[in-house]
N, C-alpha and C positions, 0 to 999 in steps of 0.2 A: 329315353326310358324304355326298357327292353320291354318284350309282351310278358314276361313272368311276372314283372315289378307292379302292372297294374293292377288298381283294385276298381271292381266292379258293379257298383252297390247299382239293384232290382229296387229292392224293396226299403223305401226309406220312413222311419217312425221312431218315438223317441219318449222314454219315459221320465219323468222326473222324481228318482226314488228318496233325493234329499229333501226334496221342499224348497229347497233354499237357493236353485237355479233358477235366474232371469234368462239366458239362454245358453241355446248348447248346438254345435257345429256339427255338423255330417259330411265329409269324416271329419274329427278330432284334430287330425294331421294333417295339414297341408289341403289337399283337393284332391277330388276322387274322379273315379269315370264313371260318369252317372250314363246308364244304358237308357235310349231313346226307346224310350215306350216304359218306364220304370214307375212303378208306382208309390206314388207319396201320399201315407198318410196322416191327417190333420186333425188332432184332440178338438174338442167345443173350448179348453181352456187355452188352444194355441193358435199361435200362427206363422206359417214358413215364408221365408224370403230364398229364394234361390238368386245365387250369386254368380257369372262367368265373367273372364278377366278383369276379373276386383270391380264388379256394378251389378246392383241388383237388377234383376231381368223382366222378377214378378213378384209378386205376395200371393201367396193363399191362404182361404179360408178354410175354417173344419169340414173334414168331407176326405173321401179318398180321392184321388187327381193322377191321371195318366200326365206322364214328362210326354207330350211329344208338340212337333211344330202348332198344332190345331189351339194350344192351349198356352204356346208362349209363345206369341207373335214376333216379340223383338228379334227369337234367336231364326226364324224364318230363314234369311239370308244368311245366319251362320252356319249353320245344315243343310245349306245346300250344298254340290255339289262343291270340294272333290270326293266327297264320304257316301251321296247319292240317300241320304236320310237313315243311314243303315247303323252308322261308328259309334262307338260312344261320345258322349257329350264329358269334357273337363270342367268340374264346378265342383261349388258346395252350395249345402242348404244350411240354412238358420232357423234352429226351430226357437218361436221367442214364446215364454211363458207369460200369455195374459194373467192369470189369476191373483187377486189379493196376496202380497206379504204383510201378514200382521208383526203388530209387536216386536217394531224395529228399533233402537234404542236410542235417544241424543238426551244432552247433557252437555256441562260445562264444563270443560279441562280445567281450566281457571277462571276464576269468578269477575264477572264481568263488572263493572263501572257503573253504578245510578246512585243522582244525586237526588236525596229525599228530602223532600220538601219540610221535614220537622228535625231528621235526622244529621244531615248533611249528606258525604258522600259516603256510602257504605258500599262493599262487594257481594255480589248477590250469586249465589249458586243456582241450577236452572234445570231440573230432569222431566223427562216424558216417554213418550211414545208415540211411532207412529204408525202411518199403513203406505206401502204404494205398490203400485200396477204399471203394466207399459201400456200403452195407450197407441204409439208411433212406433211399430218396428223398426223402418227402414232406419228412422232419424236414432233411435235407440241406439242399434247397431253402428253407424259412421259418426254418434259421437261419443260414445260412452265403451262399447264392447268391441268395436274395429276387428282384428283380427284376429282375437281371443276365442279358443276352443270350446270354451263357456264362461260365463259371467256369474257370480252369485250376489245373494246379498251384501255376505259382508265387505265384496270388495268396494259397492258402491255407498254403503252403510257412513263411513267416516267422512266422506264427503260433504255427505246430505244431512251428516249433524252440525258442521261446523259452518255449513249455509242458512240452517235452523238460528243456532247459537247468533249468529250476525244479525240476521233480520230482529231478533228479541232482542238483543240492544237497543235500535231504533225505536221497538215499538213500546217498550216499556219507557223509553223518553218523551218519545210524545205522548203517553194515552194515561199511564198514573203518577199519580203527585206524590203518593209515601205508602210507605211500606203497610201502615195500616187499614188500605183503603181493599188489599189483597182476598181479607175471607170472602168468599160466596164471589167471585168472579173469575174462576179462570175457566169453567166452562165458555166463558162471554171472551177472553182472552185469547183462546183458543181457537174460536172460529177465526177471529180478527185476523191472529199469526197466519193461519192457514189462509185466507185470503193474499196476506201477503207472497204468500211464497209458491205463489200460484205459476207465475214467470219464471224462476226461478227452475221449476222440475218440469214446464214444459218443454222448455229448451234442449232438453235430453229425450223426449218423449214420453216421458214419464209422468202419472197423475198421481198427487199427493191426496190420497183417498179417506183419511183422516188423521188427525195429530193433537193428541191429547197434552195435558201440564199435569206434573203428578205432582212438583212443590215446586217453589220457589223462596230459599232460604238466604237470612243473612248471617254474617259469621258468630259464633257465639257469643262474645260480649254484645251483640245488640240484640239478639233475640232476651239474652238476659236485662236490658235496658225496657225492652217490648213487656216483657213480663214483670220488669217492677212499674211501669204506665199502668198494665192492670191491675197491680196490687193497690195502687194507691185510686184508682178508680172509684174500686171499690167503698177505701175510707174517706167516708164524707166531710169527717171530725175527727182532723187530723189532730186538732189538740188532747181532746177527749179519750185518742185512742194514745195518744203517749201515756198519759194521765192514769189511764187503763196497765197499759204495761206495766209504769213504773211501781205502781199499786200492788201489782200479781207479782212483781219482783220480791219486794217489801216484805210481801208474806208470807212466801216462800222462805227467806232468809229468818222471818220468826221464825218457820215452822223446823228449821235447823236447828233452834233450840242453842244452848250452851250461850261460850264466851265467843266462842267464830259466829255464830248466827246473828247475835246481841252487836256487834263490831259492826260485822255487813250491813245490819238493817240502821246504825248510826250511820255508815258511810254514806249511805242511799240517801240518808233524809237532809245530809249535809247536802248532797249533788243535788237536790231538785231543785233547789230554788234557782241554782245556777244553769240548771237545764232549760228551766222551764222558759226564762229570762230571756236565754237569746237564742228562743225556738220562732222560726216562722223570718227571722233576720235574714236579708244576706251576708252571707259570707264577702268580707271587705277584700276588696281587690280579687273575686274568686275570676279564676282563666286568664287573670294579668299575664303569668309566666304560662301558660298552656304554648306547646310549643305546634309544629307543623302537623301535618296528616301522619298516622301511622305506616310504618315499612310494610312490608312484607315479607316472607320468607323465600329463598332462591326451591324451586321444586326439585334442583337438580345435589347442591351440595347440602340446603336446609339453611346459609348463611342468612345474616336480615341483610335484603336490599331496600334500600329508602322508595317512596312512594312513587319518586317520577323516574326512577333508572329503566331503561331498554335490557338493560346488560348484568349479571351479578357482578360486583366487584371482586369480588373473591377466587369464583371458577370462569365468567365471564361467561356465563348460559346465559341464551337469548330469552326473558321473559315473555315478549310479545309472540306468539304459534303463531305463524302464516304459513308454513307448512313444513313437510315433516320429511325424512327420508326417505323412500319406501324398502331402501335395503337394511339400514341400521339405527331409524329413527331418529337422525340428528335432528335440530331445529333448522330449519335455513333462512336464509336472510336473500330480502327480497330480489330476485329479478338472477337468483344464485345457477349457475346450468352444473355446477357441478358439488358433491358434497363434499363439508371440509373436512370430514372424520374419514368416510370410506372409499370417496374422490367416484363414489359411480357418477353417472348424467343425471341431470335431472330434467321433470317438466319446467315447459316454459313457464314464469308465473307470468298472472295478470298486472297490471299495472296498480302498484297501490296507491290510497288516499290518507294525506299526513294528517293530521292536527294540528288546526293552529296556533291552539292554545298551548300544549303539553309537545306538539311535535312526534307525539308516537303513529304507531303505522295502521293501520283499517282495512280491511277488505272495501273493494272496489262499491260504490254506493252505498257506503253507511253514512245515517247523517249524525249519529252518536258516538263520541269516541269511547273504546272498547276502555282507555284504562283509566280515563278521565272524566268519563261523563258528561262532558261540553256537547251543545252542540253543532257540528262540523261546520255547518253552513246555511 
């Protein structure tokens, strides 16, 4: 590299005017010629990593810090001589944003698997909020931001919900029995989840600072099941209030007046006896023919696919997400290095865990299966 081509950064410091960067590189591009004796300085909400041949050297704290041998031991022996402690130094620095991101968002792409204890199995929808901070630079950096000119939230955002989404499988299997038992505890739920996912976001260096439940809903014919439970709550005197009804019907149809009104309120007085009669019975053979669990719909064509398909029958979309493209959003299928739609590389995936029951596919350590609600082991 000729002496025109280099860059020379003195003075190195760094603001963060979106908000939304965990960290940000000096320089941007590639590696700079950082001048021996240059000064670096550190915000109360940051902290620098300096990096030379791809290894951090040092960490700093907030403060302003002279680069030279005195204060980076390691590079001691690399400044020495044949430069005589005078050349520039080749590196970068990492400036990493300690401060709170609030109000980061997870939720369920598709509603996940729990079998209720009055209901059966229902699909259950799941949104919140969270908060996190870095905690571990260095580890931050070599396992999440590597060799990226900066990281934001939202790159790390989709990760961290779909780690959320897994672990509330699990725990909404073991800790409640039915959907009723929900009002007035998902403050108490939320501490719990965030307990769990403590391992989880240290491993990146990251602390999961808080994580709130804003609902948790099931699909609309059981919320409407949920809501005729409380109607009928309500009525004590279930007879009584038919009795009621059919009465205010009656009178109504007087108060019609004429030859229609006179017809209707003969019709009614004929139907009661027959009402009233085989009120409170059951129904003979009722759920004899009731056939298997409800399909679903394909998210991709809309076609119904039956309850235990992996696959639509129709367009042949993968139901089950264990991860996604990051160039064109395909679904992929496990253990995939390349995608099938736009053929870029892909990440390695982790190793998945089947079902024994149903045979569908789970992230790694769940003990609840995501589409069947079993549990794993």
């Amino acid at each position: 590299m000729g002496a025109d081509n280099l860059i020379f950064l003195e003075s190195l410091e760094w603001f963060d005017e979106t908000g939304k960067e965990l960290l940000h590189r000096l320089p941007e591009h590639g590696s700079g010629e950082i001048k021996y004796g240059a000064q670096l300085t550190v915000r109360e909400s940051q902290a620098a990593v300096l990096f030379y041949k791809g290894r951090a050297c040092d960490a700093f704290a907030a403060g302003r810090h002279t680069l030279r041998t005195g204060n980076i031991p390691i590079l001691t022996k690399i400044l020495s001589a044949p430069w005589g402690m005078t050349s520039p130094l080749r590196a970068e620095v990492y400036f990493v944003n300690l401060k709170v991101f609030p109000n980061l968002k997870w939720g369920t792409r598709d509603p996940v698997a729990f079998r209720d204890a009055e209901l059966g199995l229902v699909r259950l929808r799941a949104h919140g909020v969270f908060n996190i901070r870095v905690v571990q630079p260095v580890l931050f950096i070599n396992t999440l931001a590597g060799t990226m000119g900066k990281y934001t939230t939202a790159q790390v955002e989709e990760y961290l919900r779909r780690v959320i989404v897994s672990r509330l499988n699990d725990f909404l299997g073991e800790t409640l029995e039915t959907l009723f038992d929900l009002p007035g505890r998902f403050d108490e739920m939320a501490v719990d989840l965030k307990n769990r996912l403590v391992n989880d976001f240290s491993r990146f260096g990251l602390a999961l600072d808080e994580l709130y439940i804003t609902s948790i809903t099931p699909p609309g014919e059981v919320q409407a099941a949920i809501d005729d439970r409380g109607r009928l709550s309500v009525i004590r005197d279930m007879d009584n209030f038919v009795r009621m009804k059919a009465a205010m019907a009656m009178e109504k149809a007087a108060d019609a007046g004429g030859e229609a009104g006179a017809g209707l309120g003969l019709g009614m007085g004929m139907m009661m006896p027959a009402m009233f009669s085989g009120f409170g019975q059951p129904a003979a053979a009722a759920g004899a023919t009731r056939g298997g669990e409800p399909g679903t719909s394909c998210p991709d064509c809309g076609g119904q696919v039956p309850a235990d398909a992996r696959f639509c029958p129709l367009c042949g979309h993968q139901l089950l997400v264990l991860g996604q493209c990051g160039n064109c959003g395909k679904n992929l299928t496990p253990g995939a290095r390349f995608c099938s739609r736009c053929g870029r590389p892909t990440a390695q995936r982790p190793q998945v865990l089947v079902c024994p029951h149903c045979r569908a596919e789970n992230l790694p350590g769940a003990s609840f299966c995501n589409h069947c609600g079993r549990k794993i082991a």
